[in-house]
C-alpha positions as CSV (number, residue, x, y, z in Angstrom):
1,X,51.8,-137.4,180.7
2,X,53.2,-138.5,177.4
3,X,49.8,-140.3,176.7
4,X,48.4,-136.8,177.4
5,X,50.5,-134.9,174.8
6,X,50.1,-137.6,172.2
7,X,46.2,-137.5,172.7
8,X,46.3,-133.5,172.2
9,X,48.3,-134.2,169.2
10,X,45.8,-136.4,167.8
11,X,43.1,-133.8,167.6
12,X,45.7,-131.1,166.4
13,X,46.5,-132.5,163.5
14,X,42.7,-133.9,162.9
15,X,41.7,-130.6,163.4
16,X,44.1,-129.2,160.6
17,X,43.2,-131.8,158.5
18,X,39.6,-130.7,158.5
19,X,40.8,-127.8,156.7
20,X,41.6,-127.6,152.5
21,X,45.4,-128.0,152.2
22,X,47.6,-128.1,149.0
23,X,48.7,-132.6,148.3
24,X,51.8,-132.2,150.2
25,X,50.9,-130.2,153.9
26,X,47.7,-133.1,153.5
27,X,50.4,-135.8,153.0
28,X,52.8,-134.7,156.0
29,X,50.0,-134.4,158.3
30,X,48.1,-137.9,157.6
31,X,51.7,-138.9,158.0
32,X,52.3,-137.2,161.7
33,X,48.3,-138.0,162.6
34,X,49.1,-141.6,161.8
35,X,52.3,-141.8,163.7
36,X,50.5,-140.2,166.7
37,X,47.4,-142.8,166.8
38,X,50.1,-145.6,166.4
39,X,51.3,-144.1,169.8
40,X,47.9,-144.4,171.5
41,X,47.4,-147.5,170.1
42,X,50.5,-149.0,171.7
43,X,49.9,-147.4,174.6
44,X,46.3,-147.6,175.3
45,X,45.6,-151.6,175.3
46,X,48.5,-152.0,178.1
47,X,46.5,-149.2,180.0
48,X,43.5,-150.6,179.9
49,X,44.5,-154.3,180.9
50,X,46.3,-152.7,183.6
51,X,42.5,-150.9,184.5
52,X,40.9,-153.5,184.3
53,X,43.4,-156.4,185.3
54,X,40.6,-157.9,187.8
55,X,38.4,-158.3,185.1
56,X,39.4,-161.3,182.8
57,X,36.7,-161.8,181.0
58,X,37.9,-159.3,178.8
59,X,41.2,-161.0,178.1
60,X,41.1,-162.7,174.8
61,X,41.5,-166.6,174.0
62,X,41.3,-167.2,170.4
63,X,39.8,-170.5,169.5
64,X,37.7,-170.3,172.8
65,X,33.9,-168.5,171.9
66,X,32.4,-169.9,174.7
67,X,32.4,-167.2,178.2
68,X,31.9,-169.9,180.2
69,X,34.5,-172.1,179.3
70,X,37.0,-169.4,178.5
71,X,36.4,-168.5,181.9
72,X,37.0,-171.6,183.8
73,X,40.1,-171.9,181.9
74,X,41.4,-168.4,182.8
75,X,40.6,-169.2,186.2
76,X,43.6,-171.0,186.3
77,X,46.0,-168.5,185.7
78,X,49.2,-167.3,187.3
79,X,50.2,-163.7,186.5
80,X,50.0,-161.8,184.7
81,X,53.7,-161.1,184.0
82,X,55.0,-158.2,182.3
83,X,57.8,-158.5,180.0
84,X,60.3,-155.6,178.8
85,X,61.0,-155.9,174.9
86,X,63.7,-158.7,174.2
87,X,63.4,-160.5,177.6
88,X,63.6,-163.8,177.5
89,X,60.4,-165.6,178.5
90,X,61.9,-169.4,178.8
91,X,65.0,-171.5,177.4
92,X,65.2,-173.7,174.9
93,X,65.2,-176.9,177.0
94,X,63.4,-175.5,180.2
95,X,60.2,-177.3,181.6
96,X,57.2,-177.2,179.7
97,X,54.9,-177.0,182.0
98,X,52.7,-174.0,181.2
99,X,51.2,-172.8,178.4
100,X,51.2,-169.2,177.7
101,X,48.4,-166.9,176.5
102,X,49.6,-163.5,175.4
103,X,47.6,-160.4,177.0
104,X,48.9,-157.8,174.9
105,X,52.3,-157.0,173.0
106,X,54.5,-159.7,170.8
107,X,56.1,-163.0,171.8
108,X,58.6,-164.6,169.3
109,X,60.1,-168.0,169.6
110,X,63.2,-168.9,168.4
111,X,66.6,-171.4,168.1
112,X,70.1,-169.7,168.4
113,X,72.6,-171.5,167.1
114,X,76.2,-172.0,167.9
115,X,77.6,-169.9,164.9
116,X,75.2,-167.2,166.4
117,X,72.5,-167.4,163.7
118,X,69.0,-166.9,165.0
119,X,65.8,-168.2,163.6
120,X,62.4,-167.1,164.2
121,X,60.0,-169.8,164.5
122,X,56.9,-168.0,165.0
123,X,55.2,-164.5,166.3
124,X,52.4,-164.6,168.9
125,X,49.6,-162.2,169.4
126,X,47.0,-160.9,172.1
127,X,44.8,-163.8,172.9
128,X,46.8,-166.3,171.0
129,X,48.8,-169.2,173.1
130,X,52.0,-170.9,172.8
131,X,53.8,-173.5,174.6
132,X,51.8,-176.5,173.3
133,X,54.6,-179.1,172.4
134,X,53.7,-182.7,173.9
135,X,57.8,-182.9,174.6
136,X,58.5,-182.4,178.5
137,X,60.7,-179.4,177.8
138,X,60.5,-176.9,175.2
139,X,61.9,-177.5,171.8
140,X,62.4,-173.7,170.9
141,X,62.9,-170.5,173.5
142,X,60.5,-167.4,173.6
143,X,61.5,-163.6,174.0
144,X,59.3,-160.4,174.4
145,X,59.5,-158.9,170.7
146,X,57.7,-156.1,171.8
147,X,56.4,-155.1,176.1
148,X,54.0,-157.7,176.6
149,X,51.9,-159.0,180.0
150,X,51.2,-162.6,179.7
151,X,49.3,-165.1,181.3
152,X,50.6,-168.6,182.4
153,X,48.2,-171.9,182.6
154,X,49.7,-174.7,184.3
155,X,49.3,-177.8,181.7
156,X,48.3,-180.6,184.3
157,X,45.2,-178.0,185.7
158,X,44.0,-177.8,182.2
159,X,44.7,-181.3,181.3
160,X,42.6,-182.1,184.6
161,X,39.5,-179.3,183.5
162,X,39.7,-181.0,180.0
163,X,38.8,-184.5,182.0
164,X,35.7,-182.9,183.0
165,X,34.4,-180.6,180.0
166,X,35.0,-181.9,176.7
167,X,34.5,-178.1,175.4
168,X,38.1,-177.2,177.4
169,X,39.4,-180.8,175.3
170,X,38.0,-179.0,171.6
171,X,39.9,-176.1,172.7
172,X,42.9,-177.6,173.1
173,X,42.8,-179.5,170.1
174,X,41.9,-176.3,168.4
175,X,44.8,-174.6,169.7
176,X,47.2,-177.8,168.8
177,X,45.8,-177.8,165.3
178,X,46.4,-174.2,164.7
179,X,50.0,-174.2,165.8
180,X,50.8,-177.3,163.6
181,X,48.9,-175.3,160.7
182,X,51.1,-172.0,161.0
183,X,54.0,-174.5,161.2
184,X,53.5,-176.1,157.9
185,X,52.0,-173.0,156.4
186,X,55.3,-171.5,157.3
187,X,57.8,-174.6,155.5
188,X,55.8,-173.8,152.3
189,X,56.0,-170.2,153.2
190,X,60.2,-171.0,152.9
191,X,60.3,-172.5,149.6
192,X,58.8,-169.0,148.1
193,X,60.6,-166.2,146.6
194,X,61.7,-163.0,149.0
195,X,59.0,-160.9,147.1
196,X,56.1,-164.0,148.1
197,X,57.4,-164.1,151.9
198,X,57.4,-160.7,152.3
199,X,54.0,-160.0,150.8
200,X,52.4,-163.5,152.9
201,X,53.9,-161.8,156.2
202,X,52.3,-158.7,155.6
203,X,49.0,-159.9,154.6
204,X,48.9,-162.6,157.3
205,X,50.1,-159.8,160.1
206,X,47.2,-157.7,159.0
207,X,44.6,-160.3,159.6
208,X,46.1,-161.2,162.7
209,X,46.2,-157.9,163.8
210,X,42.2,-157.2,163.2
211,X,42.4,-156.3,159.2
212,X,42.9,-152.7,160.4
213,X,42.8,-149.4,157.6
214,X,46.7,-149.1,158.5
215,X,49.1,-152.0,159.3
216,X,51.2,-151.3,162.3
217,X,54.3,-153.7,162.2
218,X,54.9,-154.2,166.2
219,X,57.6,-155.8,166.1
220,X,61.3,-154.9,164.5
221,X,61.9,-155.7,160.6
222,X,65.4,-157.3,162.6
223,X,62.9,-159.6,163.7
224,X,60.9,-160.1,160.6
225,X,63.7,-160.5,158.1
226,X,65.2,-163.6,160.3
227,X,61.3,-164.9,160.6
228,X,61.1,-165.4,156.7
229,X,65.0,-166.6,156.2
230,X,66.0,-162.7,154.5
231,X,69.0,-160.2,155.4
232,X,67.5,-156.9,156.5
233,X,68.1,-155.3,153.1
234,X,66.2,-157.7,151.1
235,X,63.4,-157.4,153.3
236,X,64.0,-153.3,153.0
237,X,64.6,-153.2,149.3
238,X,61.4,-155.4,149.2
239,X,59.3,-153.5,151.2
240,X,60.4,-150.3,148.8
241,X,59.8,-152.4,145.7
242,X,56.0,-153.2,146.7
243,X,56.0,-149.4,147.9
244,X,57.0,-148.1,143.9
245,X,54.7,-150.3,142.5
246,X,52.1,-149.4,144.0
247,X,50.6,-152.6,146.1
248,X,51.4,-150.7,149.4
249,X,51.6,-147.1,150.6
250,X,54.0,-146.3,153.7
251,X,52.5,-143.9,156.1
252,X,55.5,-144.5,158.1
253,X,58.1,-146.5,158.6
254,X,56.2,-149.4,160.2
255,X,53.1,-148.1,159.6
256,X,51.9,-149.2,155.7
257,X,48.4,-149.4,154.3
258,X,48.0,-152.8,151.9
259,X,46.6,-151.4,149.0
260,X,46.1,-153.7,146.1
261,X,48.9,-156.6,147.9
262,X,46.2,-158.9,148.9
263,X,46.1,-160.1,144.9
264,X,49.3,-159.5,144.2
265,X,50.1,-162.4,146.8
266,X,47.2,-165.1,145.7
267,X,48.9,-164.4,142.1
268,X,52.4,-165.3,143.3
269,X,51.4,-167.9,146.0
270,X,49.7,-170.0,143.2
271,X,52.6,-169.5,141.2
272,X,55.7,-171.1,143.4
């Protein structure tokens, strides 16, 4: 039903839009007509894998190109498991003994420590994996940032199928050499000014997120001010500062269109 309404809202306001309107009435309704397709957008990948949940061969697996292989490695599955938003997916300390491929939605992992101070380690996105640590129990834990239906691989099947196909082995190193790249990418990322972190997230988020027109921020700025080591009101009074100037336009409140920040960020990266 409420996919319904937002769908007839969609072609409301595109209808409107069609029409010659004065700079403001133009502005509020891109606004609302964004908002709206954000609301399908959400909505509509979680439909579809639930359509189609027999069919895996449409689940991504980034780092994977091959069908074949992809598919002999999702043939080991167990799930898929849906996870409300801030559910905890496993404990820092539990077993490691799957790795995780993320269907659709947000994982986050994290270390909360005894003062109660939280750390984000890292975000995780439709057909990326996590879990990959060598160490027989998990160094970090992992929550739902957002809904999200994962995908569990049990680590001693794959390690088995990697025996056997040296394409599944690639993968896996692939995968093991991407992690440790975010990780280090992420250490420089720390050293950096507020302004540098907050522009790197943005721009990384939108090519992780397919280098869409507008840049949908899934998960909660909560979330992304402990990611880059910032209180929520530097990350806000940042985000407005990049917003006056000019290097990004805010359709809504999590919904921003780049503009010029890509330059802006080589500039300032180069520069710390």
């Amino acid at each position: 039903m409420n996919d319904a309404v937002t769908r007839a809202n969609v072609g409301h306001y595109r209808k409107l839009l069609a029409n010659k309107l004065n700079g403001e009435k133009q502005q509020i309704l891109s606004r609302l007509l964004a908002d709206e397709e954000n609301k399908l957008a959400s909505v509509k990948p979680a439909l579809e894998t639930r359509q189609h949940i027999c069919d895996f061969s449409k689940v991504p697996l980034h780092g994977c190109d091959q069908q074949a292989v992809k598919s002999s490695i999702l043939e080991l599955r167990r799930g898929p498991i849906l996870y409300n938003r801030d559910k905890m997916i496993f404990c820092e300390g539990d077993p490691a003994d799957y790795f995780i491929l993320v269907v659709n939605g947000v994982v986050r992992t994290c270390r909360i420590y005894k003062n109660g101070e939280r750390r984000i380690a890292a975000f995780y996105f439709p057909g990326e994996t996590l879990g990959w640590n060598e160490e027989l129990a998990h160094l970090v834990s992992a929550e739902a940032a957002t809904d999200t239906m994962l995908l569990y691989i049990k680590r001693s099947a794959l390690r088995s199928l990697a025996t056997r196909d040296p394409r599944v082995t690639d993968f896996i190193f692939s995968a093991i050499k991407n992690e440790l790249r975010r990780a280090q990418e992420h250490s420089f990322l720390m050293r950096t000014n507020a302004k540098c972190r907050v522009a790197s997230f943005l721009f990384e988020l939108w090519a992780r997120t397919g280098k869409m027109q507008h840049l949908l921020v899934p998960m909660s700025y909560g979330d992304v001010a402990d990611y880059l080591g910032l209180t929520g009101e530097t990350l806000s009074r940042t985000i407005t500062a990049f917003e006056q100037s000019g290097l990004i336009a805010r359709v809504s409140k999590k919904t921003l269109v780049l503009g010029p920040l890509r330059a802006w960020r080589d500039n300032c990266t180069l520069s710390h």
